[in-house]
N, C-alpha and C positions, 0 to 999 in steps of 0.2 A: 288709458292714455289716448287723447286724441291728437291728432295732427293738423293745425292751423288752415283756414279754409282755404289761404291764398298757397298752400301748397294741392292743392287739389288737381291744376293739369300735370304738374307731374308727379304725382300719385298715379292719375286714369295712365298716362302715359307707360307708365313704368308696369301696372299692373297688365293695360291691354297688351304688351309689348310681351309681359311674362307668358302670356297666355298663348298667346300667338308661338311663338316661336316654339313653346313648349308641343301644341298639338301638333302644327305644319311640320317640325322635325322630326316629331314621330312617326308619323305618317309619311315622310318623305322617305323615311328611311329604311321602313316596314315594308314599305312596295318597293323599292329597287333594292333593296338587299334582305328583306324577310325577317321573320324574329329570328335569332340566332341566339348563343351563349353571350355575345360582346355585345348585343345589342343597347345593354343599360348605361354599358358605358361609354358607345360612341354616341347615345342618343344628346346624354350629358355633356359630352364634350363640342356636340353640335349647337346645344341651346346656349351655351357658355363663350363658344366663340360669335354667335350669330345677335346676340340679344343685345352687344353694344350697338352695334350697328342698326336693330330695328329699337330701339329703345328714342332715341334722338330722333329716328324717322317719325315715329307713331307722334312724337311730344309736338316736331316743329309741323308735321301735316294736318293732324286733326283740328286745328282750328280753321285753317283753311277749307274743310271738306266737310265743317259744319256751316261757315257760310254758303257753299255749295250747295246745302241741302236747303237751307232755310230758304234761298233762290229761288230753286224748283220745287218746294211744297208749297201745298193752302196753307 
C-alpha cells in the first residue's frame, strides 16, 4: 500500500514530529529523573501528550525553514 504523493508534508510531518518527541522525551526524562521502574510509562505518556502539539508545529514550520535554507545556501 502506498500513500498518495500530495500526502507527503504530512507524512514527513507526522513522521519527523514522531521521532522527535520520541527521542527529546527520553532523553529529557532520563536526565532529570534517571531510568527508573516507571520510566516506560511516563516516557509514553510524555510522547502522547506532547506529539499533538509538535505534530502541527513540525507540519505548519517546516516549509517555512526550508525556504530559509534554500535563501542562505549555494
Amino acid at each position: 500500500m502506498r500513500i498518495p504523493t500530495r500526502y507527503a508534508p504530512i507524512l514527513f510531518g507526522a513522521l519527523l514530529s514522531a521521532v522527535m518527541v520520541g527521542l527529546v522525551s527520553a532523553f529529557v526524562i532520563a536526565i532529570t529523573q534517571g531510568i527508573h521502574s516507571g520510566f516506560a510509562a511516563q516516557w509514553i505518556r510524555s510522547c502522547l501528550t506532547t506529539w499533538p502539539v509538535a505534530f502541527p508545529t513540525v507540519t505548519l514550520v517546516a516549509p517555512w525553514v526550508r525556504r530559509i535554507v534554500g535563501r542562505v545556501t549555494a
